[in-house]
C-alpha positions as CSV (number, residue, x, y, z in Angstrom):
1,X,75.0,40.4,117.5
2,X,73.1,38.3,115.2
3,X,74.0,38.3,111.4
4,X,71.4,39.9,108.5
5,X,72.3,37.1,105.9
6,X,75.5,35.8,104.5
7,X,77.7,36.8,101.4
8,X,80.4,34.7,99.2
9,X,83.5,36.9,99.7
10,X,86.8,36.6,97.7
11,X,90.1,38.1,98.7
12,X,91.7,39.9,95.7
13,X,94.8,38.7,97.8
14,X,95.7,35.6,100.4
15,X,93.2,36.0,103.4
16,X,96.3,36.6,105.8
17,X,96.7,39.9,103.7
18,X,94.8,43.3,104.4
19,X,93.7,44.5,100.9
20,X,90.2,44.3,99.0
21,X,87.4,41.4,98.5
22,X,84.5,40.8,96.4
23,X,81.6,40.5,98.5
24,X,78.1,38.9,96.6
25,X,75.3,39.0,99.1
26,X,73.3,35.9,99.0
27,X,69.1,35.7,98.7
28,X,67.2,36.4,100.7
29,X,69.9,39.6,101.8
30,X,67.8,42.8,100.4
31,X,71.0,44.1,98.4
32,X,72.3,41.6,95.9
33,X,74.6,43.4,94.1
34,X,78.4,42.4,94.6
35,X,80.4,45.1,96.0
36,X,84.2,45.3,96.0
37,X,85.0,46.0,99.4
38,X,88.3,46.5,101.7
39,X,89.0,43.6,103.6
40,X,91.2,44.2,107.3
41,X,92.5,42.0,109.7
42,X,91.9,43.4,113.2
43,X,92.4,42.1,117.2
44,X,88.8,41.6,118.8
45,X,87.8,45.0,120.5
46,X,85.3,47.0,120.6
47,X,85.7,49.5,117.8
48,X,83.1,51.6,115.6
49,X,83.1,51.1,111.7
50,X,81.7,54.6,109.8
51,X,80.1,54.8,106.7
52,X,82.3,58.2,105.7
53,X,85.4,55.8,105.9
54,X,84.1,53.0,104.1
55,X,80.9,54.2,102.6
56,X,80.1,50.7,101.6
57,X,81.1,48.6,104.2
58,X,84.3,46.8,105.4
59,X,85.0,42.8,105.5
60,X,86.6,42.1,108.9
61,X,88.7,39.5,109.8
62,X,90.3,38.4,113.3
63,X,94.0,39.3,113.3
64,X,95.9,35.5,112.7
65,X,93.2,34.3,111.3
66,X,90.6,33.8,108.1
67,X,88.8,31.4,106.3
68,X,90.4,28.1,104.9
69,X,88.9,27.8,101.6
70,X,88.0,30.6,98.9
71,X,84.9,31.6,98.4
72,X,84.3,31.8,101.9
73,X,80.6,32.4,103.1
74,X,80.5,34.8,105.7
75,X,77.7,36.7,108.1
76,X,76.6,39.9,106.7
77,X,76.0,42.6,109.4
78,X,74.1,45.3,107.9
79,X,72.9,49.1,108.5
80,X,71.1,51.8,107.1
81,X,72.5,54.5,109.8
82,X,76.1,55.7,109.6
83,X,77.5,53.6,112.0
84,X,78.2,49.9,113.0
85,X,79.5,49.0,115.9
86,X,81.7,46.0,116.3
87,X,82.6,44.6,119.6
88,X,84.9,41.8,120.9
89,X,81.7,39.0,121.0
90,X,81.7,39.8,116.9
91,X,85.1,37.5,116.3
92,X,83.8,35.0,118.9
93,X,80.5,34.4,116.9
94,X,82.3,34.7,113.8
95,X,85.8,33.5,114.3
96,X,86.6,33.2,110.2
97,X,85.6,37.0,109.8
98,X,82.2,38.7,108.6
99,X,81.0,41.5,106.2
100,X,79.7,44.7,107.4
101,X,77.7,46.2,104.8
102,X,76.3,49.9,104.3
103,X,72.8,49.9,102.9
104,X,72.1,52.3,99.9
105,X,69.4,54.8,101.2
């Protein structure tokens, strides 16, 4: 899966914590405006992220694992459906973690 852009994200906690970040897209990503968003730690598998459970997105990182330094720029995967799908490739591509980001309609 390739990314849509990249965001500075910072935990509002230690990245080897599930909780909440702020997630500021950066230009040229079409939405710019920072969103706080939850942040999970999850194995690689092939799961489905909704918008109805996290109506504006959700930042993912690998179980064990995150980025070393704070802000951490990160790949954005974006979508304008209700759906994203995240598979096992996404925390090889991205082993420090990546955003997944809802697009207002």
């Amino acid at each position: 899966m390739t990314s849509d852009g990249d965001a500075a994200v910072v935990p509002n906690q230690a990245w080897s914590e599930d909780g909440a970040a702020e997630v500021a897209p950066i230009p040229p990503f079409p939405e710019l405006t920072p969103r706080t968003l939850p942040l999970e730690h999850h194995a690689p598998s092939t799961h489905t992220v909704r918008r109805e459970n996290y109506p504006g997105g959700l930042v993912l990182v690998p179980s064990g694992g995150g980025p070393v330094i704070t802000p951490a720029t990160l790949p954005i995967k974006s979508s304008s459906g209700n759906t994203i799908v995240v598979t096992g490739d996404n925390y090889t591509d991205w082993p420090d973690g990546f955003v997944l980001w809802f697009l207002t309609q």
